[in-house]
N, C-alpha and C positions, 0 to 999 in steps of 0.2 A: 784560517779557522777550520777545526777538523768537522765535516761533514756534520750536521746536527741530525741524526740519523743512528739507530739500536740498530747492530751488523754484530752478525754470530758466526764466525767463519770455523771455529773449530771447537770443542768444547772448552770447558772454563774451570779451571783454568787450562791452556792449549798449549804444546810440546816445547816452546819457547821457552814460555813460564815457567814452565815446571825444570827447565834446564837452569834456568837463572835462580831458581828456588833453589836448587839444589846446593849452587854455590853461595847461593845467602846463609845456608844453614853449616857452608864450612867456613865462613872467611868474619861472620855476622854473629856477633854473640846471642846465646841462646834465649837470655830474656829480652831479647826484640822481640817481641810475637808481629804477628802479620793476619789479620783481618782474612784477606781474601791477594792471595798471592798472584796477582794478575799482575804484569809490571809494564807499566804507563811507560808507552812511547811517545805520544801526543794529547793533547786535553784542552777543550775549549769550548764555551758554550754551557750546557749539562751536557757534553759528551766525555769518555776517557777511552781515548784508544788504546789497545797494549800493543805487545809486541808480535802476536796473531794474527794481528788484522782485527781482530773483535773491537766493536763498538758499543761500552757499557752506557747505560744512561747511570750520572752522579746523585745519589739520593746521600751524601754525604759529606761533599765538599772540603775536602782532608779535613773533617772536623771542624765545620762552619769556617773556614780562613778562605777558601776561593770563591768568596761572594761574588766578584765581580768577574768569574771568570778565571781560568788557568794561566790565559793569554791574553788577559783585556790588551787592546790595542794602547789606551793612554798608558799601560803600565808599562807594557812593551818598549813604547817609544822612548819613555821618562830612564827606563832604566837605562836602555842604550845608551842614551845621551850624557847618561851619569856616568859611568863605566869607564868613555873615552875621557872624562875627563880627570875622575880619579877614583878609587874605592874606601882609600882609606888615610886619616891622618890621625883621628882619636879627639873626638871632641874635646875630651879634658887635657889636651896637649894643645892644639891647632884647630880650630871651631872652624865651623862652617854655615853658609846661611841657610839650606836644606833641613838641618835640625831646628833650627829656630824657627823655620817654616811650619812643622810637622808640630812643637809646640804650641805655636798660636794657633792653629788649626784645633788642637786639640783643647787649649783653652775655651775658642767661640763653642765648639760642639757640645762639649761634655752639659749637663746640666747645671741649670743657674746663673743668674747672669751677675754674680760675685767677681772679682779679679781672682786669676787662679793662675797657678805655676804648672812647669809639666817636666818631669825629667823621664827621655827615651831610655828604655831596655832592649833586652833580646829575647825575653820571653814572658808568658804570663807568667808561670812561677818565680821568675825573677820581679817581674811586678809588684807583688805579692807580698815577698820576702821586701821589698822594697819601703810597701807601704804600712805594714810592719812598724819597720824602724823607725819611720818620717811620724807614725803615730805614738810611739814610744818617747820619742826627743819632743812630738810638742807638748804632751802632757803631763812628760814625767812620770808616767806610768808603764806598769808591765803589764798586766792582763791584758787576751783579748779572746773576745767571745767569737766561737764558729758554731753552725747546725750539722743536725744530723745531715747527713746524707749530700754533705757537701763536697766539692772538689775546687784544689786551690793549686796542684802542681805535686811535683816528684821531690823538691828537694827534701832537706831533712824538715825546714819550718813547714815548711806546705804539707808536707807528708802527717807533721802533725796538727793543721788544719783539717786536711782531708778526712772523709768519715771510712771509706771502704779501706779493707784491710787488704784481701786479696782484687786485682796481684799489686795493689800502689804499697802498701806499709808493711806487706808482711815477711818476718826477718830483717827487717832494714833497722827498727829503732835499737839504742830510745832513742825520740825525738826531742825535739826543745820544748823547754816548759815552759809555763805561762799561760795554754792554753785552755781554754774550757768549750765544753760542747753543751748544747741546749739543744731542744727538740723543735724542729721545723714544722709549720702550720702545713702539714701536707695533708688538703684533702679527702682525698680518696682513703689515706689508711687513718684517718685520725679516728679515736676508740669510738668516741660519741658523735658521728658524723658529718660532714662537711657543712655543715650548718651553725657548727658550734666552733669549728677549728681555728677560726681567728682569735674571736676572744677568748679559750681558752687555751692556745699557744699564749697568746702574748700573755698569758697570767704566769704561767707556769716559767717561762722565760725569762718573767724581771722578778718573779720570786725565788726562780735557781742564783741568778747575778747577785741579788740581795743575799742570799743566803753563804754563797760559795765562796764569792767573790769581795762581794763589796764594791756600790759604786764606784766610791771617790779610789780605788785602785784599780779601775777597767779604763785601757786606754782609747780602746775600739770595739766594736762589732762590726764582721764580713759577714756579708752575706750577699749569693747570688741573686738578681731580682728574680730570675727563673735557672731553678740550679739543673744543669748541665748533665756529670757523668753521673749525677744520683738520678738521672729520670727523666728529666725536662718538667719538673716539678714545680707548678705554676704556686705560687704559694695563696693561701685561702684570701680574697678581696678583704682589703683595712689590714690586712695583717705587718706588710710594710712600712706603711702609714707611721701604726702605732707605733713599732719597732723603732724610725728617723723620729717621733716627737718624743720618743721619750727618750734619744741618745742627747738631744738636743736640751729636755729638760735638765740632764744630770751631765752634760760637760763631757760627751762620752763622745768617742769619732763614728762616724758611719762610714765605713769600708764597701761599694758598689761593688763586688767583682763582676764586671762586665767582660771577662774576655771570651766567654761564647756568646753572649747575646746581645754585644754590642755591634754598632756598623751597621743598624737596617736591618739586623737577623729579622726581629719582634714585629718588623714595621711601624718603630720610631728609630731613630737614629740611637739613640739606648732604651733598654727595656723599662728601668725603673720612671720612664719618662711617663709611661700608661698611667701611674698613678697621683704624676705629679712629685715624685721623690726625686731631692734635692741632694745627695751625698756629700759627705765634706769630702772623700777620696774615691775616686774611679781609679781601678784598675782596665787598661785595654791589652788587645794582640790579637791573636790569631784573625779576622777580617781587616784588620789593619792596613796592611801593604801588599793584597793579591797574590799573596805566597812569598812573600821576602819573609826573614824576620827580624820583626819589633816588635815591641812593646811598651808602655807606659804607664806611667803612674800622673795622674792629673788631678790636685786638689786645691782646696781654698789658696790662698795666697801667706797666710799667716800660718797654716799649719806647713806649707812646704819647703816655706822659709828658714824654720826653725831649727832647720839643721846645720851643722857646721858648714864651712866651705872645702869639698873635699871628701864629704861624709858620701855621697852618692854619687854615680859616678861606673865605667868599667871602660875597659880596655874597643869592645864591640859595639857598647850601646847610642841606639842611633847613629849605624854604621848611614855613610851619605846615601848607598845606592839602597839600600831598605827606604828609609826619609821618601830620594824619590819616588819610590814605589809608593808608599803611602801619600805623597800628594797624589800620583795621577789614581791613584784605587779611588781615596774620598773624592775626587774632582768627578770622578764618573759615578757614584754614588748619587752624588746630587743632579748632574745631570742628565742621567736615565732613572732620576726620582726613582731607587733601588727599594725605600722605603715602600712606596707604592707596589711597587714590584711584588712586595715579601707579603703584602696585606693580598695580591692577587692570588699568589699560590696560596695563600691559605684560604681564598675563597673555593678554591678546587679540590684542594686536598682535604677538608678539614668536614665539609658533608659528606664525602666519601667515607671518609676515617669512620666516620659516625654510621654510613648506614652501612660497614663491612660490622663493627660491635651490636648494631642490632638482628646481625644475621647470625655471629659467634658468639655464643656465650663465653667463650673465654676472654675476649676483650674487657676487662675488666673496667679500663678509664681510658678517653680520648681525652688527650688535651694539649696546650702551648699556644703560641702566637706565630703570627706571623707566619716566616717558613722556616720555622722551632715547635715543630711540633711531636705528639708520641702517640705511641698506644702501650697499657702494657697488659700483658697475660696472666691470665691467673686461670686456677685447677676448672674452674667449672662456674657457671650464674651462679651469682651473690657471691661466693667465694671473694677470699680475700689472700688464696694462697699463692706464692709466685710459681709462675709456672716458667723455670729456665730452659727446659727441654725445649718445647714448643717454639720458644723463643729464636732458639738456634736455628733449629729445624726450619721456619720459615723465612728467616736471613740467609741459610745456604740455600734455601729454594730459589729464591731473590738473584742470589749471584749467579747460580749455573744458569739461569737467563739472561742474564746481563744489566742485574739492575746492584747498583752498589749501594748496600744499607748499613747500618751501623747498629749495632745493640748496645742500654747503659744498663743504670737503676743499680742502686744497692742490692739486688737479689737476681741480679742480671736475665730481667724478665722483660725487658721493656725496647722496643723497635723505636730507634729517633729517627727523623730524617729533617737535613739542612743541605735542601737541597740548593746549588747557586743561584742566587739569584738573578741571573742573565739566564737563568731554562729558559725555553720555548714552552709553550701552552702543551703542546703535541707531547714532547717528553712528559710533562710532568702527570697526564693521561694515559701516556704508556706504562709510565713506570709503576701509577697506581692498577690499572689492569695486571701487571705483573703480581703484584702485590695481595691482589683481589684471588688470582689464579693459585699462591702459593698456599692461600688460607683454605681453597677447595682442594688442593693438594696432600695437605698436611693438617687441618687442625678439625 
């Protein structure tokens, strides 16, 4: 385990980095970007060591997937053990019991206590694209409804899920059709105030479907329970609710995409669980397998059924040593009650969040669960303008100390942090101190 200790041995990024940098930028095609060019020699804990010697504290968890750690020990172990005995034979050729393990897992987990199926991927947007199709073949329909300010993945389908254009959609379509967009109950920006946003999303919502679409041709609605690179946009309370009784009254699938907020992010094992939402299909991945990758699609039994034999399915998906991965990640999940965990840093993190916006008037909205939480920036009190300058400017303040953060939101105004949930109490106080220092710096 690398040292759980902030260690600044040279600036940030330091001569190493920037040599490695250098040949990322010849050998690395140029639409990779790169956050904060630090390059991880070590990582464990919320620590990430580079290759300087510096010791960043994680306020981002390669994007909520190292919940449990870089180097949890059960995953550690699990993998090795999987390794020596094989990596690979292709479940749709030669099966294994590790896959089958990692579905019934994901069966007990997910919400509902229905009989439900599960077929593993290799990514969320493969999920996606997955659960799509598996909604398509049981209904016999082609529409499916997304919101604003959503994120569902890079591929062509996802891309035309996704609401941002720059840099996920832009110059890549066209995308696949079928899709429709509807306005998300976000709110902080909703016109007539957070007070009004549920029920008057949800109006506007099933009167766009009724009008554009038409029920009895809409085979789904996805939706994040708390969406992800649009913000960490918690969406307005009842507003879910409404959303699942009324897919439920008109024959329509409910689409969870859970791959940032599921695994304990929220502090329920899935987000949509806070309200009690029952989804006919969860999407998961990224905290999945402690940095292996997989993915999944987990839903009723009769919609996952539906599809031919042969219809789902890849070459990768629920490769065996990801699978182990993903038992010992969930096994230590439960064990170090991770949920709990994510409900502590947010007891730390989240009156702080709060009494830095009542000290900045730029903080325009604190919010999230668990340890999914945000702030985002805007021009000045009451304002409602995004402020992406600011934004930057106190993320690169963040990094040349050592604290690794992440920026989303459709207006790219908004600081997340998913920080691992194995931190230490001490980091996740230093990291906010860092945080506290870059807003007396910069804003």
């Amino acid at each position: 385990m690398v040292e759980q200790q902030r260690r600044l041995r040279t600036e940030i990024p330091g001569p190493r980095s920037n040599e490695l940098h250098a040949r990322k930028q010849a050998a690395v095609a140029a639409g990779v970007g790169t956050t904060l060019p630090v390059y991880i020699e070590r990582a464990g804990g919320g620590i990430a060591m580079d290759v300087d010697g510096n010791q960043l504290i994680d306020f981002g968890s390669g994007i909520a997937v190292t919940s449990v750690g870089n180097a949890a020990p059960r995953v550690v172990s699990s993998v090795q053990a999987q390794v020596s005995d094989f990596t690979h034979t292709c479940f749709t050729i030669t099966p294994y019991e590790e896959y089958v393990a990692v579905a019934e897992k994901l069966n007990e987990l997910t919400p509902g206590d229905h009989e439900k199926r599960s077929v593993l991927l290799n990514s969320g947007a493969e999920a996606v694209e997955n659960a799509v199709k598996i909604a398509r073949a049981a209904t016999g329909r082609a529409s499916i409804v997304a919101f604003d300010h959503a994120y569902h993945g890079r591929t062509n389908l996802t891309m035309a899920l996704t609401a941002k254009s720059m840099p996920y959609k832009h110059r890549f379509g066209p995308f696949a059709s079928e899709i429709y967009r509807v306005p998300m109950a976000y709110p902080f920006r909703w016109p007539t105030g957070p007070e009004n946003c549920a029920d008057e999303a949800f109006a506007t919502f099933t009167s766009q479907v009724h009008a554009q679409i038409g029920e009895s041709n809409t085979a789904a609605v996805i939706i994040e329970p708390i969406q992800g690179e649009g913000g960490f946009i918690v969406p307005a309370p009842g507003f879910l609710r409404m959303v699942a009784q009324w897919c439920a009254a008109n024959d329509i699938l409910l689409i969870a995409d859970e791959i940032q907020s599921g695994f304990c992010r929220t502090g329920d094992w899935f987000a949509c669980e806070f309200e009690g939402i029952v989804p006919d299909i969860v999407t998961t991945a990224k905290g999945i397998a402690g940095g292996l990758p997989l993915a999944a699609v987990t839903g009723r039994a009769d919609v996952m059924d539906a599809v031919h034999a042969g219809g789902l399915g890849g070459t990768y998906g629920g490769n065996p040593v990801a699978c182990a991965a993903a038992l010992a990640a969930i096994e230590t999940m439960a064990v170090e009650d991770l949920c709990g965990a994510a409900k502590h840093i947010e007891s730390i993190m989240l009156p702080r969040l709060r009494t830095l916006a009542e000290k900045y008037g730029v903080i325009g909205d604190v919010r999230g669960r668990g340890a999914m939480l945000a702030i985002e920036l805007v021009a000045d009190v009451g304002s409602r303008e995004p402020n992406p300058d600011l934004t930057s400017a106190i993320s690169a303040a963040c990094h040349r100390e050592g604290l690794i953060t992440l920026t989303a939101g459709t207006f790219n105004n908004v600081l997340r942090f998913l920080p691992p949930l194995v931190i230490g109490e001490a980091l996740v106080q230093e990291g906010m101190d860092i945080m506290e220092s870059a807003f007396a710096a910069t804003a």
